[in-house]
ROSE-4610 file (N, C-alpha, C; in Angstrom, 1 decimal, always signed):
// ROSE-4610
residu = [X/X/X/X/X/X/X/X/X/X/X/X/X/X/X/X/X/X/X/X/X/X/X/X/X/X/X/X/X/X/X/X/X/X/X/X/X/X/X/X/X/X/X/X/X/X/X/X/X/X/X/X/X/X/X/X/X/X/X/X/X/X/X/X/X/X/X/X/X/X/X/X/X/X/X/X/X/X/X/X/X/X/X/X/X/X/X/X/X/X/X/X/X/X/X/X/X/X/X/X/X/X/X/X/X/X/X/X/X/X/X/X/X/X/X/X/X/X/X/X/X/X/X/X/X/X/X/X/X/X/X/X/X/X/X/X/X/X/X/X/X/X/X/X/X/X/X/X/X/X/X/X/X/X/X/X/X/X/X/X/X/X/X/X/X/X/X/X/X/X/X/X/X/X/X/X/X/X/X/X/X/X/X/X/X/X/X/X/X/X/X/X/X/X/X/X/X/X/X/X/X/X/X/X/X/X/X/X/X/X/X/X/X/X/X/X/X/X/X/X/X/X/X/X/X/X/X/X/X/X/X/X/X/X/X/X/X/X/X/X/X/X/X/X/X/X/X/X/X/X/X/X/X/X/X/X/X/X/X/X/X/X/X/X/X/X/X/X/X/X/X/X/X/X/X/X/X/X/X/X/X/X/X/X/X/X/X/X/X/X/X/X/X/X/X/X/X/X/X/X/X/X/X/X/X/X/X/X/X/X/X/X/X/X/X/X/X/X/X/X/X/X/X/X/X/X/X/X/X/X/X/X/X/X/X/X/X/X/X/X/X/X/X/X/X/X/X/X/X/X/X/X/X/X/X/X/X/X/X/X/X/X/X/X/X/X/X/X/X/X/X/X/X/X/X/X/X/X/X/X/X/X/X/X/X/X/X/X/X/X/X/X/X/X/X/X/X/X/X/X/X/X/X/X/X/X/X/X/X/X/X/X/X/X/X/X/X/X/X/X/X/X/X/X/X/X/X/X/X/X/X/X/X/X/X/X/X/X/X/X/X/X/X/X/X/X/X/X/X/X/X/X/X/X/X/X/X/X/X/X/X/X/X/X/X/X/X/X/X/X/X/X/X/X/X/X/X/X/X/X/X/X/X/X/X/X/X/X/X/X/X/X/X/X/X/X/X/X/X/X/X/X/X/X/X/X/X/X/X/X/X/X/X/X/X/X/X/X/X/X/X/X/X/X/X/X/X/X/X/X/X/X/X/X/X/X/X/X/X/X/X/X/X/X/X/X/X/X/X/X/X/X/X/X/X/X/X/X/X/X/X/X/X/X/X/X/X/X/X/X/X/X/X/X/X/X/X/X/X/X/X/X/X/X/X/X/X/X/X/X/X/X/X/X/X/X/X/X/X/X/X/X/X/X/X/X/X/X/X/X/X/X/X/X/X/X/X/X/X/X/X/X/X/X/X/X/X/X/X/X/X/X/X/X/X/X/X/X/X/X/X/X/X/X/X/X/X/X/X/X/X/X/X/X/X/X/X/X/X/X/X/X/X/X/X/X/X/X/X/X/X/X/X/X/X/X/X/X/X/X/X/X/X/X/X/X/X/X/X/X/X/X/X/X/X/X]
num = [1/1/1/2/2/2/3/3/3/4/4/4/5/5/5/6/6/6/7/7/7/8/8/8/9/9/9/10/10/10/11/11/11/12/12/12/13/13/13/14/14/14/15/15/15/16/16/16/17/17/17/18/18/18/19/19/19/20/20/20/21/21/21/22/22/22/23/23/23/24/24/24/25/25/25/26/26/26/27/27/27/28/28/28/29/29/29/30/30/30/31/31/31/32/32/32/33/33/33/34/34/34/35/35/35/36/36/36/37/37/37/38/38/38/39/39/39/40/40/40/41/41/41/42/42/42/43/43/43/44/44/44/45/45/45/46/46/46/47/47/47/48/48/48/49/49/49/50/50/50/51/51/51/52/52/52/53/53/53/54/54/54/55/55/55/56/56/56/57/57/57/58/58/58/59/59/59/60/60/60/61/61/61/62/62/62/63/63/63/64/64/64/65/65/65/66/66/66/67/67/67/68/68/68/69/69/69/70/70/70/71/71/71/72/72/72/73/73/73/74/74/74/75/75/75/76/76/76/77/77/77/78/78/78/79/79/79/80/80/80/81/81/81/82/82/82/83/83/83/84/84/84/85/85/85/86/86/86/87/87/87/88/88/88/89/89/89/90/90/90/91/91/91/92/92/92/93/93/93/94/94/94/95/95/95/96/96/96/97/97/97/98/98/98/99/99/99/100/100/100/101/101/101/102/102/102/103/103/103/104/104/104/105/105/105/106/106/106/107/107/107/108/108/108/109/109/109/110/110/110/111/111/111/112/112/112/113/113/113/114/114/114/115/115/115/116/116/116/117/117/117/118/118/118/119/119/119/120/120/120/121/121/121/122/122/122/123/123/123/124/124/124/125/125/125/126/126/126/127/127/127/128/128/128/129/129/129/130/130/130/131/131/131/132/132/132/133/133/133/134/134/134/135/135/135/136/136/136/137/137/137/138/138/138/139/139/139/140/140/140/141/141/141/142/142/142/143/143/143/144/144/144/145/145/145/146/146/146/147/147/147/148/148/148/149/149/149/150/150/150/151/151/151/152/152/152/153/153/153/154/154/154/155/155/155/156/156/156/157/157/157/158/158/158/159/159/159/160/160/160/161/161/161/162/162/162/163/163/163/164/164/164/165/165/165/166/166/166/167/167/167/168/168/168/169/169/169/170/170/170/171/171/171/172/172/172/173/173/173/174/174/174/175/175/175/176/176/176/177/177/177/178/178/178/179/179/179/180/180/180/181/181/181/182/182/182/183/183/183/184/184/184/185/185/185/186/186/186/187/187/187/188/188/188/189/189/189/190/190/190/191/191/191/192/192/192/193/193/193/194/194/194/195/195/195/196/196/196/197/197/197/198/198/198/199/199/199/200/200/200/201/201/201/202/202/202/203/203/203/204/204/204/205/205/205/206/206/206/207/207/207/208/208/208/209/209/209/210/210/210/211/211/211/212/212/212/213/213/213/214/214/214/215/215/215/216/216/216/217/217/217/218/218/218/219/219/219/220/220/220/221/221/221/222/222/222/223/223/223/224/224/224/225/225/225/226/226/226/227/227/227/228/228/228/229/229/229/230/230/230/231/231/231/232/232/232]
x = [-63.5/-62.0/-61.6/-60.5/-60.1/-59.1/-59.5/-58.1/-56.8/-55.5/-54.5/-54.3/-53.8/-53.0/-51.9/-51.4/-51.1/-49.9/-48.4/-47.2/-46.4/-46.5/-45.3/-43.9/-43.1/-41.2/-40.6/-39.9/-39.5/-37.9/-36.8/-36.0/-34.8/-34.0/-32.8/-31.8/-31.7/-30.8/-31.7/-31.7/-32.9/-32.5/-31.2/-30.9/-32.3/-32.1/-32.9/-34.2/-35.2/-36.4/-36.7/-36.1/-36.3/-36.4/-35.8/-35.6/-37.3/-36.8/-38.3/-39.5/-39.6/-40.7/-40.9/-39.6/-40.0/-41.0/-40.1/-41.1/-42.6/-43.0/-44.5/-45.0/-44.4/-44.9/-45.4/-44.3/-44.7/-45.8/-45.9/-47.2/-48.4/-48.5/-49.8/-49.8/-49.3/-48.9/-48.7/-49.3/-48.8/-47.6/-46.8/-45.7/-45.7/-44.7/-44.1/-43.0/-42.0/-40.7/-40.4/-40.1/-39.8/-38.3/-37.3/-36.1/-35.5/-36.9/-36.6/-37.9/-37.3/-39.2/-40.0/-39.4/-40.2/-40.9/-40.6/-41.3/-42.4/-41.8/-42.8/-44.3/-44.0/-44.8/-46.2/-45.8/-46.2/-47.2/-46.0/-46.9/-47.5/-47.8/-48.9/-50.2/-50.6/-51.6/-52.2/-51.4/-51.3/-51.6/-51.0/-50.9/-51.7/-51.8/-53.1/-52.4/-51.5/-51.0/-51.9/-51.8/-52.4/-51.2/-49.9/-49.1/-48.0/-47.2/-45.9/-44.8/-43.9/-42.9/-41.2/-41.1/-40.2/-39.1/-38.0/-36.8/-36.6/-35.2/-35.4/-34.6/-33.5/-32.1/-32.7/-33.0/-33.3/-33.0/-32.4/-31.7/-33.0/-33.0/-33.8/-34.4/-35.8/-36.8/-36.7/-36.3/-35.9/-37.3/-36.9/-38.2/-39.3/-38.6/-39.2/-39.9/-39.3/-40.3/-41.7/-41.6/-42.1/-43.1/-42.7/-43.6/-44.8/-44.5/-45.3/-46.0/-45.4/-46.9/-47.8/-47.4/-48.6/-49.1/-48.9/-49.3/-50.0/-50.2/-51.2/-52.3/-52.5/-53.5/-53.7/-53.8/-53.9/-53.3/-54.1/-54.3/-53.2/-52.9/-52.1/-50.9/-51.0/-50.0/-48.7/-47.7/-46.0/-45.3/-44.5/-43.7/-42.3/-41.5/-40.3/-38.9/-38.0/-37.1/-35.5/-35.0/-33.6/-32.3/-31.2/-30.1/-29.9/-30.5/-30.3/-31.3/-30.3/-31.3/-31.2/-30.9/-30.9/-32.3/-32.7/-33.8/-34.2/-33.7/-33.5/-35.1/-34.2/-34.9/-36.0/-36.3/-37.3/-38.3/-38.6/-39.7/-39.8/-38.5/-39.1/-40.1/-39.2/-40.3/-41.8/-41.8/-43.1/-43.9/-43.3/-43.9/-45.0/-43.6/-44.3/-45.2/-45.8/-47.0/-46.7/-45.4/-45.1/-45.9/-46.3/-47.1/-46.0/-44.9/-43.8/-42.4/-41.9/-39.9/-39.3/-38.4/-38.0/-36.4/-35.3/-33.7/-33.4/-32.5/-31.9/-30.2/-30.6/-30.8/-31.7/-32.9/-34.3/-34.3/-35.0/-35.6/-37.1/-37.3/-37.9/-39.1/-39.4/-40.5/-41.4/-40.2/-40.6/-41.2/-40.7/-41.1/-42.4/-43.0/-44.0/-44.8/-44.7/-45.5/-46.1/-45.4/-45.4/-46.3/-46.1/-46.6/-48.2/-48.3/-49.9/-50.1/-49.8/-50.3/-51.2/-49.9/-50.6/-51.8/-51.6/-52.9/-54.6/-53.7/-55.2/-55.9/-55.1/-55.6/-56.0/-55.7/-55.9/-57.5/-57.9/-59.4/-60.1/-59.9/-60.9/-61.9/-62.7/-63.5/-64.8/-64.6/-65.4/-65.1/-64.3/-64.1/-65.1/-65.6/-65.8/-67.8/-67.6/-69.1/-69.8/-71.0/-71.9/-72.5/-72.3/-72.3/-72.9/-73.7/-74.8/-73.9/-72.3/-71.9/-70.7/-71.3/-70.5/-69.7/-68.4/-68.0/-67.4/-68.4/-68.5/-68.2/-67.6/-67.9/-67.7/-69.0/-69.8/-69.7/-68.5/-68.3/-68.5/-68.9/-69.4/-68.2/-68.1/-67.9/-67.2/-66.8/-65.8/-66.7/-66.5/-66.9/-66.1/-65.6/-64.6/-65.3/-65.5/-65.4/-64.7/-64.5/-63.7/-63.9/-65.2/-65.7/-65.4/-65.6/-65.3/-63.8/-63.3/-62.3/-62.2/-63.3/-63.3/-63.6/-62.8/-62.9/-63.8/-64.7/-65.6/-65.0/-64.5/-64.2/-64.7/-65.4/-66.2/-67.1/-67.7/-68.4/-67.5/-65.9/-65.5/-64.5/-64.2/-63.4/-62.0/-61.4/-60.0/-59.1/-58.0/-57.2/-56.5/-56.8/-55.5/-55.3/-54.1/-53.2/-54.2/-54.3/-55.0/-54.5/-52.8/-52.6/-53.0/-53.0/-53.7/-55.0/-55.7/-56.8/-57.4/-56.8/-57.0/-56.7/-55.3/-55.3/-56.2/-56.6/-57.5/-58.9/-59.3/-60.5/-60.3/-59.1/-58.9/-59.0/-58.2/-58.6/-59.8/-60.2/-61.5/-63.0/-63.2/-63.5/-63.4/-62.7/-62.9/-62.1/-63.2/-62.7/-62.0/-61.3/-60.8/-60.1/-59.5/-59.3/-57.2/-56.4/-55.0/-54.9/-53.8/-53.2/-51.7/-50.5/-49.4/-48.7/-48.0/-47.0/-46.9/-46.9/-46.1/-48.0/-49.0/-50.1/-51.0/-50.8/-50.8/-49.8/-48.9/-48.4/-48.7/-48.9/-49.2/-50.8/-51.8/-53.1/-52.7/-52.3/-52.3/-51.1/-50.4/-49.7/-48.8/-49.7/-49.4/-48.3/-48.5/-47.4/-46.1/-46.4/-45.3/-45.0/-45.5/-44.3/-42.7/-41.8/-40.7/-40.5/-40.7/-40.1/-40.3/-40.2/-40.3/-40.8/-41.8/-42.5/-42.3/-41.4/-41.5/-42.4/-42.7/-44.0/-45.2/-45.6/-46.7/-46.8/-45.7/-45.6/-45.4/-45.1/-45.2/-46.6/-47.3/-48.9/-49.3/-49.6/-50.0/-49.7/-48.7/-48.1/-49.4/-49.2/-49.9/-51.1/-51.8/-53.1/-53.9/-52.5/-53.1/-52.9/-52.1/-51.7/-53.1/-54.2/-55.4/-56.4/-56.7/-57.6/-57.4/-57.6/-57.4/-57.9/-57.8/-58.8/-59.8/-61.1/-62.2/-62.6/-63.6/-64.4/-65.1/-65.2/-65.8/-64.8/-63.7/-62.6/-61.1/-60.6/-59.1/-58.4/-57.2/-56.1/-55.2/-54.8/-54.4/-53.1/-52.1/-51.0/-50.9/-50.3/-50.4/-49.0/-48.3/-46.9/-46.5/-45.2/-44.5/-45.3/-46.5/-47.2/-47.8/-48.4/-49.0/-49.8/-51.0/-52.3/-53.4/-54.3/-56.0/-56.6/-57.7/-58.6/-59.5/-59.7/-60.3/-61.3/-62.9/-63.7/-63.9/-64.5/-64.9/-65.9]
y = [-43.6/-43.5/-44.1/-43.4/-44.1/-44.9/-45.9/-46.7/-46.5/-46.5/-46.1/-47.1/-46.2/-47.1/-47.9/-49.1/-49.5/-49.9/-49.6/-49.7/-50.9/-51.8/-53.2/-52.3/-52.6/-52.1/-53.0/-53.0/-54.7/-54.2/-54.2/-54.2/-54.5/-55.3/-56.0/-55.1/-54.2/-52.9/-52.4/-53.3/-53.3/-51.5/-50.8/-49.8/-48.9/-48.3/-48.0/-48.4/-49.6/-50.0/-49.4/-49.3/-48.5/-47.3/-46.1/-45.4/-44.6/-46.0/-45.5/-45.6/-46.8/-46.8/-45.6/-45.2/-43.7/-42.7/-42.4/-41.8/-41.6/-42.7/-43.1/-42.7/-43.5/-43.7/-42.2/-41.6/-39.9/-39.3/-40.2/-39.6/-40.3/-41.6/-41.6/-42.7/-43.7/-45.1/-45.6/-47.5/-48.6/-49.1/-49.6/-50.2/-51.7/-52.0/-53.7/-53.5/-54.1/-54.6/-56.1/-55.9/-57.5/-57.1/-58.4/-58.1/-59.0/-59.5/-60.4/-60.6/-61.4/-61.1/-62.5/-63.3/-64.7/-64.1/-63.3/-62.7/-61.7/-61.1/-60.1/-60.7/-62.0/-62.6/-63.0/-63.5/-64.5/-63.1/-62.1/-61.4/-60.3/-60.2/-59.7/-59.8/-60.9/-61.6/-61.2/-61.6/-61.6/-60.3/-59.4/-57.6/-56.9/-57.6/-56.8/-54.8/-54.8/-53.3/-52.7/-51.2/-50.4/-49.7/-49.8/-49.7/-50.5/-50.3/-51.6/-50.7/-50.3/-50.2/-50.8/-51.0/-52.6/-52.1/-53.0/-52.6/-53.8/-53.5/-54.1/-55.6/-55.0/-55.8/-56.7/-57.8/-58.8/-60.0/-60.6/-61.9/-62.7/-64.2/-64.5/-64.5/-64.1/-63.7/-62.1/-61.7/-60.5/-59.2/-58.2/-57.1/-57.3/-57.4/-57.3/-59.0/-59.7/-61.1/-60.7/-60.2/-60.1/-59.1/-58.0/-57.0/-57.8/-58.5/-59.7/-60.4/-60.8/-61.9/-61.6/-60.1/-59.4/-58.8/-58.5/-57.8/-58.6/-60.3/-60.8/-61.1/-60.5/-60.9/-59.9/-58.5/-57.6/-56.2/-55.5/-53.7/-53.2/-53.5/-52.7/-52.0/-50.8/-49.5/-50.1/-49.8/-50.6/-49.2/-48.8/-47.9/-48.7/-48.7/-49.4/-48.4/-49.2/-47.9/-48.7/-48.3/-48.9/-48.1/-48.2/-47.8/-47.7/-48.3/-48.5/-47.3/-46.7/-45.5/-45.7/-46.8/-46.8/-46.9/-46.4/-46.0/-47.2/-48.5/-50.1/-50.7/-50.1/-50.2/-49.9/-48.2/-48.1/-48.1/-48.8/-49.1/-50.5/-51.4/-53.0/-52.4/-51.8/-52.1/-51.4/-50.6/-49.9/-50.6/-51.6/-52.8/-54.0/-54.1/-55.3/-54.7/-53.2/-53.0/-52.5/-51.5/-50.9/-49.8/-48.7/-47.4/-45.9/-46.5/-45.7/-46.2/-45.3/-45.5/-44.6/-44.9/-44.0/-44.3/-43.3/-44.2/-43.3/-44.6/-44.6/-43.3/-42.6/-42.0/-41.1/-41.2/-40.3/-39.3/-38.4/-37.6/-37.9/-38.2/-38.2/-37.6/-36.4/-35.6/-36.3/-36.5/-36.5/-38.4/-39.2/-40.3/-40.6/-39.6/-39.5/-39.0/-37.9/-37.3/-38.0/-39.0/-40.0/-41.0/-41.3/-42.3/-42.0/-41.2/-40.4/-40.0/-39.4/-39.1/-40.6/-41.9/-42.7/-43.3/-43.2/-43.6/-43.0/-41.6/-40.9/-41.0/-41.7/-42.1/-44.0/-44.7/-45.5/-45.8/-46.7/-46.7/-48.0/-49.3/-50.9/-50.2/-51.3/-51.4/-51.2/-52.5/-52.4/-51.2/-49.9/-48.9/-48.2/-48.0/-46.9/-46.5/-45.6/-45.1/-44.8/-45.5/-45.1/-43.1/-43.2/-41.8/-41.7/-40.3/-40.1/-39.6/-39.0/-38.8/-39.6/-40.8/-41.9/-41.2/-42.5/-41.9/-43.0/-42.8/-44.1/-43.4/-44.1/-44.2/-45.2/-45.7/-46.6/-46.8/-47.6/-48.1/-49.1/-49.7/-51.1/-52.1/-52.7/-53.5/-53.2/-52.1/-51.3/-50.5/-50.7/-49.8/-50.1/-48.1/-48.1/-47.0/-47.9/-47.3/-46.6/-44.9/-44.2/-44.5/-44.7/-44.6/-45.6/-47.1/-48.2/-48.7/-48.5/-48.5/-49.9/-49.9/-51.5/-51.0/-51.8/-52.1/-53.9/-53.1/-54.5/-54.4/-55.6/-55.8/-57.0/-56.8/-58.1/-58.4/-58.0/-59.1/-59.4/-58.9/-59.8/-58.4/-58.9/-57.6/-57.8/-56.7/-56.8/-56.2/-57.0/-56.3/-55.5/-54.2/-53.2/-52.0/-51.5/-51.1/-49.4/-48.8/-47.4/-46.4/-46.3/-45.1/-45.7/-47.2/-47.7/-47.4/-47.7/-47.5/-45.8/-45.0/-43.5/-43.1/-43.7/-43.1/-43.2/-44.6/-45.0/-44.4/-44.0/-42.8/-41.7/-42.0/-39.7/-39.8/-40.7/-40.9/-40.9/-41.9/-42.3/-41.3/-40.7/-39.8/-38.1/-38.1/-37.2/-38.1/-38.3/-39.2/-38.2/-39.2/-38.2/-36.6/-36.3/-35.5/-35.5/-35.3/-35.2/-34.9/-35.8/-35.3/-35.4/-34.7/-34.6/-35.4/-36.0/-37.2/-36.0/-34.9/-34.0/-33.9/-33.7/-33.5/-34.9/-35.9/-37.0/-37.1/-37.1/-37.4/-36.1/-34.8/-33.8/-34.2/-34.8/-35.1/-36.4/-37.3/-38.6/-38.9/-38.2/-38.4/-37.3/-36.0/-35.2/-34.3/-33.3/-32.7/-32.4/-33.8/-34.5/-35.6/-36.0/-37.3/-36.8/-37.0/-36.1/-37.4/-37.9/-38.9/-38.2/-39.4/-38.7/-39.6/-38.7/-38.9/-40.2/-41.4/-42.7/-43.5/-43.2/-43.0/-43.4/-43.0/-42.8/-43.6/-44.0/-44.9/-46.4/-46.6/-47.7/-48.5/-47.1/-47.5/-47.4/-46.3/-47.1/-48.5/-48.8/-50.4/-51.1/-51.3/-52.4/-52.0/-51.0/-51.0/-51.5/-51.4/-52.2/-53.8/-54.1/-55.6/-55.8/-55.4/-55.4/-55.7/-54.4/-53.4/-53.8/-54.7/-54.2/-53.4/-52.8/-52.4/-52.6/-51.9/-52.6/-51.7/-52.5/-51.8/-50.4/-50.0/-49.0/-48.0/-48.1/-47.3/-47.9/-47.5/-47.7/-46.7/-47.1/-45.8/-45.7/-44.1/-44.2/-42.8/-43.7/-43.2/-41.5/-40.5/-39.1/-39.3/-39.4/-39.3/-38.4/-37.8/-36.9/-35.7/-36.4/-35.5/-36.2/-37.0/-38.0/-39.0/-39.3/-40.1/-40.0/-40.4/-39.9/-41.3/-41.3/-42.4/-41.9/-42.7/-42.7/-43.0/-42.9/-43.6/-43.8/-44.4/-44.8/-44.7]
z = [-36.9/-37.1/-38.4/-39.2/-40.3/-40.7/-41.4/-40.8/-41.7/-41.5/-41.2/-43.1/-44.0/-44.9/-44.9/-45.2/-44.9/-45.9/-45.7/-47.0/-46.4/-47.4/-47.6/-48.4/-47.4/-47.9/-48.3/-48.8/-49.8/-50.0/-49.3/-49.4/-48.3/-49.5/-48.6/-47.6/-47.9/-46.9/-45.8/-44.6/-43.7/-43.3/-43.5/-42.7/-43.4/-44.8/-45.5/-45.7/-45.3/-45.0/-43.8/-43.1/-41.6/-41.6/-42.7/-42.7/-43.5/-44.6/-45.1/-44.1/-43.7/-42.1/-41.5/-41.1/-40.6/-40.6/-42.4/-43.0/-43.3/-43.7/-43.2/-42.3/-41.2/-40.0/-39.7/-39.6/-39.2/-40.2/-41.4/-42.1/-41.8/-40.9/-40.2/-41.1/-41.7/-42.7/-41.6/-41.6/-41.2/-41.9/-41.7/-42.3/-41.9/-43.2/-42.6/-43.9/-42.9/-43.7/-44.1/-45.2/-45.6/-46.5/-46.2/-46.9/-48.4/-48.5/-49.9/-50.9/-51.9/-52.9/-51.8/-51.6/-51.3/-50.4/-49.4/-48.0/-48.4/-49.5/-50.2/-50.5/-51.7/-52.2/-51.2/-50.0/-49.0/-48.1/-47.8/-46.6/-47.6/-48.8/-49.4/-49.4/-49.1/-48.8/-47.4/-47.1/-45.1/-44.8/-45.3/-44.7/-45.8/-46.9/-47.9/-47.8/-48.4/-48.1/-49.8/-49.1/-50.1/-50.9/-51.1/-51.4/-51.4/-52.1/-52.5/-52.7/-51.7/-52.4/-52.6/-53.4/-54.1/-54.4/-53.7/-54.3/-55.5/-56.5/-57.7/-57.4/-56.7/-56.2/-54.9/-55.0/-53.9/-54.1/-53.0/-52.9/-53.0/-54.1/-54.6/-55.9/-55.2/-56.5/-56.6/-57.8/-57.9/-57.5/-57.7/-57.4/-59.1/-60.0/-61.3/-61.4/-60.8/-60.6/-59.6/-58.3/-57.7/-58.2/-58.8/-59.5/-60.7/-61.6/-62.4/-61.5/-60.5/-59.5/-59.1/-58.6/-57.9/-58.7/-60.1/-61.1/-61.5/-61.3/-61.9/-61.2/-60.3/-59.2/-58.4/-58.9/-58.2/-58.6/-59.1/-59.1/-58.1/-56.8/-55.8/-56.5/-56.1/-56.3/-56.2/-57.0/-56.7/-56.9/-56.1/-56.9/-56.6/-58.1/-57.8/-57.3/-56.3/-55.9/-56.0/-57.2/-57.6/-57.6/-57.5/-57.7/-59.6/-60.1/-61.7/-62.2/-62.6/-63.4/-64.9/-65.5/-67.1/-67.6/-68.6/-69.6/-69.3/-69.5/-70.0/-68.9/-67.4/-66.1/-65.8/-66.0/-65.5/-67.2/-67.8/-69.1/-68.6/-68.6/-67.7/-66.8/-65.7/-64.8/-65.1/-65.8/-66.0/-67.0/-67.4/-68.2/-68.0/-66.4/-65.6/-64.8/-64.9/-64.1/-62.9/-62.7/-61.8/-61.8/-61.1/-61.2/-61.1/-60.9/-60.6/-60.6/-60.7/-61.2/-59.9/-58.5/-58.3/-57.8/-58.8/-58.4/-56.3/-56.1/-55.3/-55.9/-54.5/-53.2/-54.1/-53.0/-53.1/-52.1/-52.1/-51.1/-50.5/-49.5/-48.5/-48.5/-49.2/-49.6/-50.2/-51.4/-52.7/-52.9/-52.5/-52.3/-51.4/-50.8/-50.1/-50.7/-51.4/-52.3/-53.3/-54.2/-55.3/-54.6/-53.6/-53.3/-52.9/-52.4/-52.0/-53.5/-54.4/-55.9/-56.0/-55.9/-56.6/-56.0/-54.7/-53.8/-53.9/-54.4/-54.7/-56.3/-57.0/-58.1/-57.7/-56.9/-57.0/-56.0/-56.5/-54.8/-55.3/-54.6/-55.2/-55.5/-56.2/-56.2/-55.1/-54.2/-53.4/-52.3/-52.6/-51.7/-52.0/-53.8/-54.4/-53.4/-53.2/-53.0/-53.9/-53.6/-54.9/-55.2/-56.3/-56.3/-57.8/-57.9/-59.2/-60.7/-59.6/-61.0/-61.6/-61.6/-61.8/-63.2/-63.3/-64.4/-65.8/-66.5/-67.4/-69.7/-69.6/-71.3/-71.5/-72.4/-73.3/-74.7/-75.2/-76.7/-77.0/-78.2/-78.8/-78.4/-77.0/-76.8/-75.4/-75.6/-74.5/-73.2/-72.1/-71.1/-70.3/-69.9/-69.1/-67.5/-66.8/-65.6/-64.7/-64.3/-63.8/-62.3/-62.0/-60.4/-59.7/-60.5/-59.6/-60.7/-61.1/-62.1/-62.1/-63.5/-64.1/-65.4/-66.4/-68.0/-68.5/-68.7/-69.8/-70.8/-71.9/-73.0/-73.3/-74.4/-75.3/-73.5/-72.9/-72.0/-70.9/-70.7/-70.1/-69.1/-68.2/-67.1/-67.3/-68.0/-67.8/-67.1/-66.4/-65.2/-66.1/-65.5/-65.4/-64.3/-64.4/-63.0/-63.1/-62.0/-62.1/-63.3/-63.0/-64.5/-65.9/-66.5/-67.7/-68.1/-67.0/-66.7/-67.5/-66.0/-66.3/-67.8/-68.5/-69.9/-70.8/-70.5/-71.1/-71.3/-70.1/-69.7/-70.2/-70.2/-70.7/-72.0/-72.7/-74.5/-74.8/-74.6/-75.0/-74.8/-73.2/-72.9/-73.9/-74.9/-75.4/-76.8/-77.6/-78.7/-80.2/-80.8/-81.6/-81.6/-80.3/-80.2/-79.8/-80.2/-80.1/-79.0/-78.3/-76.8/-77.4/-77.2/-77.2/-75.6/-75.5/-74.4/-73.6/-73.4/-72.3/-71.9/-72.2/-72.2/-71.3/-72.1/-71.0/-70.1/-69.9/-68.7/-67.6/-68.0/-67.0/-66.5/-67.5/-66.8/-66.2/-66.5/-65.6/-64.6/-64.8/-63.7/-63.0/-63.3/-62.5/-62.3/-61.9/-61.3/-61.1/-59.8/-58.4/-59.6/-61.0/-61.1/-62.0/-62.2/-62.6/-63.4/-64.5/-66.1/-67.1/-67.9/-69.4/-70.3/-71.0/-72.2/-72.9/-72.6/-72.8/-71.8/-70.4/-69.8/-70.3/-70.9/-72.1/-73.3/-73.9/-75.1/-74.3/-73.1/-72.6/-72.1/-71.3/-71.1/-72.2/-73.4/-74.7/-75.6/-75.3/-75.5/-75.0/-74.1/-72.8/-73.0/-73.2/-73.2/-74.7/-75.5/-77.2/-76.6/-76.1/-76.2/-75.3/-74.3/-73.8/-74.5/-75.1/-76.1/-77.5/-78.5/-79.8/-80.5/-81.7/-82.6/-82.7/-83.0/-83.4/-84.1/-84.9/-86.2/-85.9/-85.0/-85.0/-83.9/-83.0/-82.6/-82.5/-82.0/-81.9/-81.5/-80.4/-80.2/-81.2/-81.7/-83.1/-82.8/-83.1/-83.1/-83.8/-83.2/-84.3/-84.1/-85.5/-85.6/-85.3/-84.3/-84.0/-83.3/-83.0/-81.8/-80.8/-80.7/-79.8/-79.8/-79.1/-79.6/-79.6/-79.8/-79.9/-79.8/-79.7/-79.5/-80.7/-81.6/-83.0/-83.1/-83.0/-83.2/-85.0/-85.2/-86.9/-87.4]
């Protein structure tokens, strides 16, 4: 038998955390409601959920604090769900290592949908099954792992969130070759995700502040079309 995923709801409007419960629930998701970041913080641990989804507005420690803690100690899927739809908002939050932006009032589908996208890109480590057609590219100093999604750099493992990760894979994985922002975000994020093309300039942000240059590749900006992964 398999066991049931399990979603942490993180918001102060218990009417609407119940509502989302629901929703789940009827999709065969464990749930747990918490209605502040402190509770968040605490029963993360405790409930180990395979999803996060975080409201922004919480008495206390806000959602975008809460989003950073767990972001430093953990890969788990966040999708953030706010009433603030300014540009301003969702690049913070997709800063702090959110995996998703979605404004209040949503649809019910469609936040189910998003949320399974990101699960099926997401899988630990110790989930991954060993398998022959592992999926690896090997650069002078860099190796990026698709199968158990781990990055070596210089010798050393760096955290990052599954979509960083994946862009990362998909550049590099075909080096030197131009992707246009509408092109990465339809391979990495699909479909089912409905943003825009600042998406993309954000995880390339975060993945140089990671990743520097090095003598022999680098991700290399193509003005007014997109980016490439450069080898040298």
């Amino acid at each position: 038998m398999v066991d049931k995923q399990k979603v942490l709801i993180v918001d102060d409007d218990n009417n609407i955390a119940e509502l989302i419960a629901l929703y789940f629930t009827k999709e065969c998701f464990n749930t747990k409601i918490v209605n502040d970041g402190e509770s968040a913080l605490s029963c993360f641990d405790s409930f180990a959920p395979d999803i996060i989804l975080l409201d922004l507005m919480l008495p206390g420690i806000d959602g975008y604090q809460v989003c950073r803690e767990i972001r430093a100690k953990s890969a788990t899927p966040i999708i953030m769900l706010s009433a603030k739809g300014e540009v301003f908002d969702k690049v913070l939050g997709l800063e702090l290592g959110a995996d998703d932006y979605m404004e209040k009032p949503f649809d019910s589908k469609e936040l189910i949908a998003r949320a399974k996208a990101v699960l099926r890109r997401y899988k630990p480590v110790n989930d991954q099954p060993r398998r022959k057609d592992t999926k690896i590219v090997e650069l002078p100093d860099l190796t990026i792992n698709l199968t158990n999604y781990s990055v070596i750099y210089y010798g050393k493992p760096v955290d990052m969130p599954p979509k960083e990760l994946e862009l990362l894979y998909f550049l590099t994985a075909s080096p030197n070759q131009v992707f246009t922002r509408e092109q990465l975000l339809d391979h990495i994020w699909g479909y089912e995700y409905i943003g825009d093309t600042r998406t993309v300039d954000v995880h390339i942000k975060r993945l140089r502040e990671k990743i520097k240059d090095h003598e022999s590749w680098r991700i290399s900006t193509v003005w007014g079309i997109g980016y490439k992964f450069e080898t040298l």
